[in-house]
C-alpha positions as CSV (number, residue, x, y, z in Angstrom):
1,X,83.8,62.4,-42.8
2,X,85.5,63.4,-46.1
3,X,84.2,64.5,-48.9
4,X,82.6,61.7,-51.4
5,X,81.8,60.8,-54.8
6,X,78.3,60.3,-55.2
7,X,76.1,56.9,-55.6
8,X,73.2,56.3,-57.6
9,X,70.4,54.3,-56.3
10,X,67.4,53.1,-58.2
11,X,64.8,51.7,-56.1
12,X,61.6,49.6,-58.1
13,X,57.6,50.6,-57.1
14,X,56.2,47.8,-55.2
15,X,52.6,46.1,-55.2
16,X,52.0,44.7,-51.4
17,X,49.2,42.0,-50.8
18,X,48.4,41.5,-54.4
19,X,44.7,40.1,-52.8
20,X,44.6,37.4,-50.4
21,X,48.6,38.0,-49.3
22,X,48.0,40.9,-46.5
23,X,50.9,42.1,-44.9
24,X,52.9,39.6,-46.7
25,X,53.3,39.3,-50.8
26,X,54.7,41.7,-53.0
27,X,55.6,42.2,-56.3
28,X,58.5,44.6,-57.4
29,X,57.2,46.9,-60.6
30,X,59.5,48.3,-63.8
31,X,58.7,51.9,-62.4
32,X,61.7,53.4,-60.4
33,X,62.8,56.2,-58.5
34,X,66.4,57.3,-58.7
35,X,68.3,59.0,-56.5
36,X,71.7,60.4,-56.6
37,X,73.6,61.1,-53.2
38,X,76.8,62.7,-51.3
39,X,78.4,63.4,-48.1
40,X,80.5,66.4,-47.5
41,X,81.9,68.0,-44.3
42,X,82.5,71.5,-46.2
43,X,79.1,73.0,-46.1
44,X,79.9,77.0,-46.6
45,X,78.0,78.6,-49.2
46,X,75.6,75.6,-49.2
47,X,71.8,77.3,-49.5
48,X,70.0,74.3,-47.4
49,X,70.0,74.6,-43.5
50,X,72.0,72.3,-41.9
51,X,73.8,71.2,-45.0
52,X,71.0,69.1,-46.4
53,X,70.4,69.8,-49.8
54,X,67.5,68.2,-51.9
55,X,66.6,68.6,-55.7
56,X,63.7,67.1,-56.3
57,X,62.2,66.4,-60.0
58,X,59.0,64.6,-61.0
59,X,56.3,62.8,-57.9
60,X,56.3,64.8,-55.7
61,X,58.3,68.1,-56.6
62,X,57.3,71.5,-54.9
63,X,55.8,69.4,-52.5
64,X,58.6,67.1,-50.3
65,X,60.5,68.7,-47.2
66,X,64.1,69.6,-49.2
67,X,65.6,69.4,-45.8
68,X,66.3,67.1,-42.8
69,X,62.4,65.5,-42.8
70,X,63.2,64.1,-46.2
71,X,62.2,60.6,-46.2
72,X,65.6,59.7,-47.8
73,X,67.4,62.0,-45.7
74,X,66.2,60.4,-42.4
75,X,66.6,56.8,-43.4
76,X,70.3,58.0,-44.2
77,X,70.7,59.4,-40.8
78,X,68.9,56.5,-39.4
79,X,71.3,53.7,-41.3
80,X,74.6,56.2,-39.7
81,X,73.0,55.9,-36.3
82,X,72.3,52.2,-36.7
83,X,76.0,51.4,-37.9
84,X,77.6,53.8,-35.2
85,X,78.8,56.3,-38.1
86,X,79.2,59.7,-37.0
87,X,76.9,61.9,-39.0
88,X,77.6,63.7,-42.0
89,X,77.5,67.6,-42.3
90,X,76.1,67.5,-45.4
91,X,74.0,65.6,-47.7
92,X,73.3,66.3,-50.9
93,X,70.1,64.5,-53.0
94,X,69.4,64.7,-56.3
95,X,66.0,62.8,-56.8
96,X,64.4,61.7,-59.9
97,X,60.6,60.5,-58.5
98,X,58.8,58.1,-61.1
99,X,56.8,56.6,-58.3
100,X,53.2,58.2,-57.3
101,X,53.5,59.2,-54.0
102,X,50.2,58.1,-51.6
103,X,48.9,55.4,-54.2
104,X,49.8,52.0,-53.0
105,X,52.4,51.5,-55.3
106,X,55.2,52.1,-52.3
107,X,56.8,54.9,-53.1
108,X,57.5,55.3,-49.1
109,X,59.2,52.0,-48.9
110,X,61.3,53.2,-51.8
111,X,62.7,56.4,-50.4
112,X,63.5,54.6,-47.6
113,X,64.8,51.7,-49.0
114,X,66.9,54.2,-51.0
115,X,68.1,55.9,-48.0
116,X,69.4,52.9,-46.3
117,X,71.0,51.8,-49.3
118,X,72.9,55.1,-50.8
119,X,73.6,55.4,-46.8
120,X,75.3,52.5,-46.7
121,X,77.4,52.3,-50.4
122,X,78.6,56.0,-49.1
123,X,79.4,55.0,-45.3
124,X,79.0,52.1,-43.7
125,X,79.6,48.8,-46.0
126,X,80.0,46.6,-43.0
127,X,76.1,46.8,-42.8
128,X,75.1,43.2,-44.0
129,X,71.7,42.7,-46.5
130,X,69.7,41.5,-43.2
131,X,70.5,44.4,-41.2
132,X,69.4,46.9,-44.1
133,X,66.2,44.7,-44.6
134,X,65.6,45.1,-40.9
135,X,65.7,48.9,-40.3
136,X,63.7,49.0,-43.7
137,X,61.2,47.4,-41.8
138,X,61.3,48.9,-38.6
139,X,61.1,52.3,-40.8
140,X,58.1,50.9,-42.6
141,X,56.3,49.2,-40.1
142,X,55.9,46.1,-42.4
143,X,57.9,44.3,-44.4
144,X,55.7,43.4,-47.7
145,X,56.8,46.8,-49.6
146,X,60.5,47.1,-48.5
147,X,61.2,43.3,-49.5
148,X,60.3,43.2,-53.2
149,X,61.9,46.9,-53.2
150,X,65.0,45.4,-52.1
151,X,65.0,42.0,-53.6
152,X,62.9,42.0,-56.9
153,X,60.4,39.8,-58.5
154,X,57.6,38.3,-55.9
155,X,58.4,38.0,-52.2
156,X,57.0,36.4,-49.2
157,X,57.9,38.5,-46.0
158,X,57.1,37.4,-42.1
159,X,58.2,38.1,-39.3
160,X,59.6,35.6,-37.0
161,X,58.2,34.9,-33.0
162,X,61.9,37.2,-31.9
163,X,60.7,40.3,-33.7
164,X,63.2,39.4,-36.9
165,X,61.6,40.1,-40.4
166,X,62.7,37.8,-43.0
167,X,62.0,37.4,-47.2
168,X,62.4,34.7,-49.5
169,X,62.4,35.6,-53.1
170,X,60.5,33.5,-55.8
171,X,60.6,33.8,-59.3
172,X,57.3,34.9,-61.2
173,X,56.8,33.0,-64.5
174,X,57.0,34.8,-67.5
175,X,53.2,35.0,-68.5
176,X,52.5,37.3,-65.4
177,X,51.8,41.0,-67.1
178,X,50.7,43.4,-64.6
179,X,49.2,46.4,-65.3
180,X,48.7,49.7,-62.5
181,X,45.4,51.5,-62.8
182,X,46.4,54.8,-61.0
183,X,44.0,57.5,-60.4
184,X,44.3,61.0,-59.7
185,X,43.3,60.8,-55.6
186,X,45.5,59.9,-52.8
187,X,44.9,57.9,-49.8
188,X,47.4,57.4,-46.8
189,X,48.3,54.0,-45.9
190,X,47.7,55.4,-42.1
191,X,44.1,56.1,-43.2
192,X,43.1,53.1,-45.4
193,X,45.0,50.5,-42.5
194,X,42.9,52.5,-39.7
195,X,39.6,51.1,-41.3
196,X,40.8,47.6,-40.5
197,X,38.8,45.5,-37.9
198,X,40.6,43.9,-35.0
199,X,39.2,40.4,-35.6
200,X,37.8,38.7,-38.7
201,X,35.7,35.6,-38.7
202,X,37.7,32.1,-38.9
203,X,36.6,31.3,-42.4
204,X,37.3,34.1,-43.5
205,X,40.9,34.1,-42.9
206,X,40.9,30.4,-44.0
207,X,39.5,31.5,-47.5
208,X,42.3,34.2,-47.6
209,X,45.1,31.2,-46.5
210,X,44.2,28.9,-49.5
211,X,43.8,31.7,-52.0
212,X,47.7,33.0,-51.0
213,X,48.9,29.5,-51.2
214,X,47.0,29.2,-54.6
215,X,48.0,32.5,-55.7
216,X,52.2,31.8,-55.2
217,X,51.2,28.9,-58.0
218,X,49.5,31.3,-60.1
219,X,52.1,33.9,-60.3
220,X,55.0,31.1,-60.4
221,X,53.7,28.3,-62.4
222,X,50.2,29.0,-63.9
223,X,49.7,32.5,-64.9
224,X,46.1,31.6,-66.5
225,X,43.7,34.6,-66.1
226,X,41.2,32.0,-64.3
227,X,43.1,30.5,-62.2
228,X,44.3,34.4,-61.0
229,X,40.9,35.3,-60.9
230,X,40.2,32.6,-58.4
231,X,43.9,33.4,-56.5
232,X,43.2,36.8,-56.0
233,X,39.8,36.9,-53.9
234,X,40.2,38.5,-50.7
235,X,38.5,38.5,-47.4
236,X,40.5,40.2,-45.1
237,X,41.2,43.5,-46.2
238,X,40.0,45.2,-49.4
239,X,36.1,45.1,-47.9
240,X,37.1,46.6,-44.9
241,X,38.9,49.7,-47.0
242,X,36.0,50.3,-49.4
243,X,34.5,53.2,-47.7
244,X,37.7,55.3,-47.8
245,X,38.1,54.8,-52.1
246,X,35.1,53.9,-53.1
247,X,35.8,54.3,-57.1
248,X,38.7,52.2,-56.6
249,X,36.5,49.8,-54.9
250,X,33.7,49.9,-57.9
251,X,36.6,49.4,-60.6
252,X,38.1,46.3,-58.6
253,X,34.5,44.8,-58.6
254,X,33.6,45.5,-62.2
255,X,37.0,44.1,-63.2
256,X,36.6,41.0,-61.7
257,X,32.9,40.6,-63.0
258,X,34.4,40.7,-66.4
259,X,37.1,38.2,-66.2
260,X,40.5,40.1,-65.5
261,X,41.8,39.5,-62.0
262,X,42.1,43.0,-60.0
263,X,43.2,44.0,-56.7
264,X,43.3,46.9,-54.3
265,X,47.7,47.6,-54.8
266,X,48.8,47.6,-51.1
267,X,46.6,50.0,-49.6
268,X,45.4,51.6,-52.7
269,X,44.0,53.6,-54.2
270,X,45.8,51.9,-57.4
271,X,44.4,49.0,-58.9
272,X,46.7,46.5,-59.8
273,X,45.4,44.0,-62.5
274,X,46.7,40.9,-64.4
275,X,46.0,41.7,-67.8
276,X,47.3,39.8,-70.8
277,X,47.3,41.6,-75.1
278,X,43.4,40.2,-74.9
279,X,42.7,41.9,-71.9
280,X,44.1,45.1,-72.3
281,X,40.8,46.7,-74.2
282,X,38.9,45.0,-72.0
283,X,40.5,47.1,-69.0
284,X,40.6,50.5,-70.8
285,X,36.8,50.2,-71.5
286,X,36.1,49.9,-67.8
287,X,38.7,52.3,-66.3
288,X,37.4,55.6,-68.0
289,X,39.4,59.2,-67.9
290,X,40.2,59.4,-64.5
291,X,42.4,56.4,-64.2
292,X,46.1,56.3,-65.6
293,X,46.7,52.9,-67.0
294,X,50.5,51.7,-67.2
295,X,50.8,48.3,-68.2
296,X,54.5,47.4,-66.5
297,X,56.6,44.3,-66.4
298,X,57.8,42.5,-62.9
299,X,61.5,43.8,-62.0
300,X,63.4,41.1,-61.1
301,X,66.6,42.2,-60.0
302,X,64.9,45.1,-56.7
303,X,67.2,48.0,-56.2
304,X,70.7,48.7,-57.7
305,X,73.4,51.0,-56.6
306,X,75.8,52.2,-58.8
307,X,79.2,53.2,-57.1
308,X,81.6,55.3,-59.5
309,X,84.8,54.1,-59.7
310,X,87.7,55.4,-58.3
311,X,90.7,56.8,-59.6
């Protein structure tokens, strides 16, 4: 494989169930990660082992694998494999990391959705959008991160009877202005899914079924701080989870008591509220100094790759 220009990727944080929508909404976030990347055969002199070189700045520095268990790195190597490329000696990363890592704002589903995609623009082009959607999700585990990474705006993801993930994009009216609540712990979406039960009672998963359907008007037609207040109860998972960030829990309930709808942001510990200029006291007053509070806008355009252009 000959040498290569780089590719720049930038990959938008993600909000995944956004209440009643487990496992299926999610909201792409003006906070990105941004990678740069390169192949290269010639690897002599290169100070990584086995030609993998990662700079990492920001989330995460001093902390990720610099080598072949990057996140990024793997998802390359996977999107080679799954296009029947021939694997590169080298890759080189550069990443800039905007994203908290272990929050529920999907910086996982980034990295990897960043992978596939810088994998792809460098080596294998043939790969069509449903292909790199599908190994995003069969990296994942789920699709309701790596769709709004991928696509923008809010996304409903499901997975058909054959095993096939799909995504339809809608567009999220104007008036929607979220805002992430971050705090300083981190939870693994391993642990916080692990509290789930296996069943739940009927009603229960019919309460969730009308507040999702009631919730895609909210966010697409009537942004209305009651009417997401009401669109936003959930029953199926954010109980169940409680135990394992109980502050993030407290804040979600003490939100909601005063009027601003608030979720758990996929499997938290984030909260992710809809807050509008009235609001935004309101929230500060309750979240205290142990909660970062970013007020973002929705990114509606999901990852971008920037391909130099040859001379």
């Amino acid at each position: 494989m000959a040498t290569s220009s780089p590719v720049v990727v930038r990959v938008p944080a993600t909000s995944a169930n956004l209440g009643p929508g487990f496992d299926s909404l999610g909201l792409a976030l003006t906070l990105y990660d941004e990678i740069e990347a390169a192949l290269h055969d010639d690897v002599q002199g290169s100070p990584a082992a086995h030609g993998v070189e990662v700079e990492v700045q920001g989330e995460g520095e001093g902390e990720l694998d610099l080598g072949d268990g990057h996140l990024i790195v793997r998802a390359m190597r996977a999107t080679f494999a799954r296009a029947g490329v021939p694997q590169p000696r080298g890759i080189r990363l550069r990443c800039l990391n905007r994203i908290p890592h272990a929050r529920g704002l999907g910086s996982s589903s980034a990295a990897i959705c960043a992978g596939i995609l810088a994998a792809r623009a460098l080596a294998a082009p043939e790969m069509t959008d449903d292909e790199v959607f599908a190994l995003a999700t069969e990296m994942e585990g789920h699709p309701d991160n790596v769709a709004p990474c991928l696509s923008g705006g809010l996304t409903i993801a499901w997975t058909e009877l054959s095993g096939t993930p799909r995504k339809l994009k809608l567009s999220p009216h104007g008036g929607v202005r979220p805002v992430v609540l971050v705090p300083r712990t981190r939870l693994s979406t391993e642990t916080a899914r692990g509290l789930l039960p296996k069943d739940v009672p009927h009603a229960d998963a019919a309460a969730n079924a009308g507040r999702a359907a009631l919730l895609i008007a909210a966010l697409t037609q009537r942004p209305e701080s009651e009417v997401l207040l009401a669109a936003t109860e959930d029953r199926l998972h954010q109980a169940y989870r409680a135990p394992a960030m109980p502050g993030t829990a407290d804040l979600v309930k003490r939100l909601r008591a005063a009027g601003v709808p608030a979720v758990v942001s996929g499997a938290g510990p984030t909260v992710l509220a809809f807050g509008t200029t009235d609001t935004h006291d309101l929230i500060a007053s309750e979240v205290g100094n142990d909660w970062h509070i970013q007020p973002l806008d929705v990114d509606r355009s999901g990852a971008t790759v920037q391909i130099p252009e040859t001379r």
